[in-house]
N, C-alpha and C positions, 0 to 999 in steps of 0.2 A: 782412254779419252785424252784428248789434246790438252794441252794443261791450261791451257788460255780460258777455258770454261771453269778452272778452278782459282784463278787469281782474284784478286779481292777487287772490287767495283768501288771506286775507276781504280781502274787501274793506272799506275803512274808507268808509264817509259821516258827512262833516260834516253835524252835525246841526244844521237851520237853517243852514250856515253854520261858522264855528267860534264857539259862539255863546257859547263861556267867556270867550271875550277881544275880541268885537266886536259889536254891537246883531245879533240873529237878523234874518233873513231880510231882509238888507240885501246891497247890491253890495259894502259893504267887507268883511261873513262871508264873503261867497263869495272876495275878494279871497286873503284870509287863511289861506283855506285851499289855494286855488293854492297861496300864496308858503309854506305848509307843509310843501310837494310830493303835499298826500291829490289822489286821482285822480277823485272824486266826491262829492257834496253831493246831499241832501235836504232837502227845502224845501216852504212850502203856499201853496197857489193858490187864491181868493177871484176871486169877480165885484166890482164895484163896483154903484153902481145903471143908469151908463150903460154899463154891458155892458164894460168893461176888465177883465183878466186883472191881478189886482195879486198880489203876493208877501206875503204878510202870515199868520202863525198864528189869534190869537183872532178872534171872529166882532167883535169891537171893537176898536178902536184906543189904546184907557185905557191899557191896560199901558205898550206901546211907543214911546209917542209924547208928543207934549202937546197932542193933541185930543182928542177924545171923540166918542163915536156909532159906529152901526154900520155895517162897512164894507159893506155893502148897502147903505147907506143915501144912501152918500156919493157923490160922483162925482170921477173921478179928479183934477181941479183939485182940489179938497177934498182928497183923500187927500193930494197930494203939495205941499201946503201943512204942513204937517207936521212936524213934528223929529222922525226914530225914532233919533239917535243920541244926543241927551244923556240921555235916560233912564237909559241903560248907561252914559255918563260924558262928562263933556264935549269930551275929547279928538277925539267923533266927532258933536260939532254940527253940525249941518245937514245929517246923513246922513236921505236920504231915504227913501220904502216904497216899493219899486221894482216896475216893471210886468214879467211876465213876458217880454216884451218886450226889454226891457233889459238883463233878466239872458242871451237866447238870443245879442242882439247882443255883448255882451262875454265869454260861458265857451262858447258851442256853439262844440263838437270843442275846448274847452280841459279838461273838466271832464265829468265824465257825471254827470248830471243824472236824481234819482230824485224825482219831483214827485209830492207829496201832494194830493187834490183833497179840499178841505175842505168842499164846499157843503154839511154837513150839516144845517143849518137851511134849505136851500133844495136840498131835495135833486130837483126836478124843474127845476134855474133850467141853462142852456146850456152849464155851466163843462165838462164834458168833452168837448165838440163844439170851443169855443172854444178851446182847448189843445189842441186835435188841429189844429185848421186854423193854429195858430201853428207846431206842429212841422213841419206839410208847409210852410208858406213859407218859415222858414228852413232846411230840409233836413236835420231832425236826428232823422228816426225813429231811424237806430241812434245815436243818443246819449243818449234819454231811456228812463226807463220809468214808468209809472205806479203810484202806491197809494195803497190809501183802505181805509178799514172797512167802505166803503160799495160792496159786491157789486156795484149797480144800475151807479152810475157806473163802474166798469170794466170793465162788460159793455159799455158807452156806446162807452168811448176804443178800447176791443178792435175793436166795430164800424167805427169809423173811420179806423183804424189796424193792422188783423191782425196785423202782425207785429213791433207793439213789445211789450217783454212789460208784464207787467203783475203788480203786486205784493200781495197781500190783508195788510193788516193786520190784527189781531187783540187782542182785550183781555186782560188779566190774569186767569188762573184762571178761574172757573168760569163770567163774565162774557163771556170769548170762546171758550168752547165750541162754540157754532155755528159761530163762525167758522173754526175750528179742523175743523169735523167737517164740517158738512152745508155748507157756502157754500164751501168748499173743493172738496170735490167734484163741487159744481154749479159752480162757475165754474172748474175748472181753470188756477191761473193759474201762469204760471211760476215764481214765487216766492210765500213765506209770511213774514208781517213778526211772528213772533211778539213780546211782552214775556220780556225777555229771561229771568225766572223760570221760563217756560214748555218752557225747553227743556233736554230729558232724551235722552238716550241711545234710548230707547223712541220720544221724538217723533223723531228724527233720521233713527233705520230706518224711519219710515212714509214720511215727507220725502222719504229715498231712494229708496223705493222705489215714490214716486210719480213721481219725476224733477223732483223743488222742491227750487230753490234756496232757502235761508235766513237770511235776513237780521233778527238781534235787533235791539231796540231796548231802549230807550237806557242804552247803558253807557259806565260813565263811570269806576267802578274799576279798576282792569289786573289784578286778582285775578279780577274775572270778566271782564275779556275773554280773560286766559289760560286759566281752565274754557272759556269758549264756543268758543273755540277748540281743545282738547283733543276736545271734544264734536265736532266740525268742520265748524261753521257756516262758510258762505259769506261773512256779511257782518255785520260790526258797527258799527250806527247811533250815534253818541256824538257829545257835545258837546267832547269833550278826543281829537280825533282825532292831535296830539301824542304820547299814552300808547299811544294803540294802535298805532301806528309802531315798534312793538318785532321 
C-alpha cells in the first residue's frame, strides 16, 4: 500500500523543504525537515537540457543560486556548478541543486515524497516518464506521489505507474476553476491540492464525496492551519512545518 494512506491526518509537507530556515529544494531542506520529525516533503522536478531530473522550483536558476539561465538550458555539470545555498545565507555555502537522484538515495522510505512536475514551459519534454523510471529503480512507488497543475503530465506518471497516486493542483479563485471542476473529473486523481483560500466546508463535502484526499497549499499561519484543519483537510503544504506540528 502506498504509504501516503498511512501517514497521520493532516498531514504536514515540507514545503520545498523546510524552506523558512534552509535554501528550498536542497538536500539540507529535506535534511531539516527529517531532523524536525515532519514525515513528508514537496518538492519540483525540472529536466536539465541533457535529460537529468534536477530538484529546482523556477524555470531559472537567478533566484536561488549565483548562476543564471534557464534550467533547460543547462546541463547538469552547469547546474551543479552552482551555489543554491548562500543565497538564503551563507551559513549554507556550497549547498548544491540536487538531482532527484539524490534526494531518492538519501530520504526513499525516510521521508514520503510528494514531487511536483514542473515542465510547464516544456510541457510535451519526458519529465514524467523520467520520474517514473527513477521511482521503479529505486523501489519507491508507495513512497512517492505525484502533482502538477498540469492534467497532461499526470495522466503521463498514472500511465507508467497505476498505482501511485497522483495529486491535481489547482489555482486561486476563479483562475482554477477548471481545475477544480472539469479536469478533476476527467482525471480522477486521488488527491486535490487546492490554494488554501479555496477551501470551504461546500468544497470539502464534494471532496468527500468524491473519495479525494486534500491537501492545501501553502500555509504558513497556525490560525489558518487550525481553520484548515477544523474544515478537515487531509494535508497542509507550508513552509513553517514547525507551526503546524501542534
Amino acid at each position: 500500500m502506498n504509504q501516503l494512506f498511512n501517514l497521520p491526518v493532516p498531514t504536514i509537507f515540507a514545503h520545498r523543504g523546510v524552506s523558512a530556515v534552509a535554501p528550498e529544494n536542497t538536500l539540507a531542506a529535506f535534511q531539516g525537515a527529517l531532523d524536525q520529525g515532519v514525515k513528508a516533503v514537496e518538492f519540483d522536478v525540472q529536466l536539465s537540457v541533457d535529460q537529468h531530473v534536477i530538484v529546482i522550483h523556477d524555470d531559472t536558476v537567478d533566484r536561488t543560486t549565483n548562476g543564471s539561465g534557464k534550467v533547460r538550458e543547462l546541463t547538469l555539470n552547469q547546474l551543479k556548478s552552482f551555489d543554491a545555498g548562500s543565497a538564503f545565507s551563507s551559513d549554507f555555502a556550497g549547498e548544491s541543486i540536487p538531482t532527484l537522484e539524490e534526494v531518492f538515495k538519501r530520504f526513499g522510505r525516510k521521508l514520503y515524497l510528494n514531487i511536483e512536475l514542473k515542465n510547464y514551459a516544456t510541457p510535451l519534454d519526458a519529465l514524467p516518464e523520467k520520474v517514473a523510471a527513477l521511482v521503479r529503480q529505486y523501489q519507491l512507488e508507495d513512497w512517492v506521489m505525484f502533482s502538477s497543475f498540469n492534467p497532461i503530465a499526470l495522466k503521463r506518471t498514472r500511465r507508467a505507474l497505476p498505482d501511485t497516486p497522483i495529486g491535481l493542483l489547482t489555482l486561486k479563485g476563479s483562475s482554477g476553476f477548471l481545475g477544480r471542476t472539469f479536469f478533476t473529473r476527467w482525471l480522477s486523481p486521488q488527491a486535490i491540492h487546492p490554494h488554501k483560500d479555496d477551501v470551504s466546508e461546500s468544497f470539502m463535502l464534494d471532496q468527500r464525496r468524491a473519495g479525494r484526499r486534500v491537501n492545501a497549499w501553502t500555509v504558513n499561519e497556525l490560525e489558518e492551519m487550525k481553520h484548515l484543519v477544523s474544515l478537515g483537510v487531509d494535508g497542509i503544504i507550508t513552509d513553517y512545518p514547525s507551526k503546524a506540528l501542534f
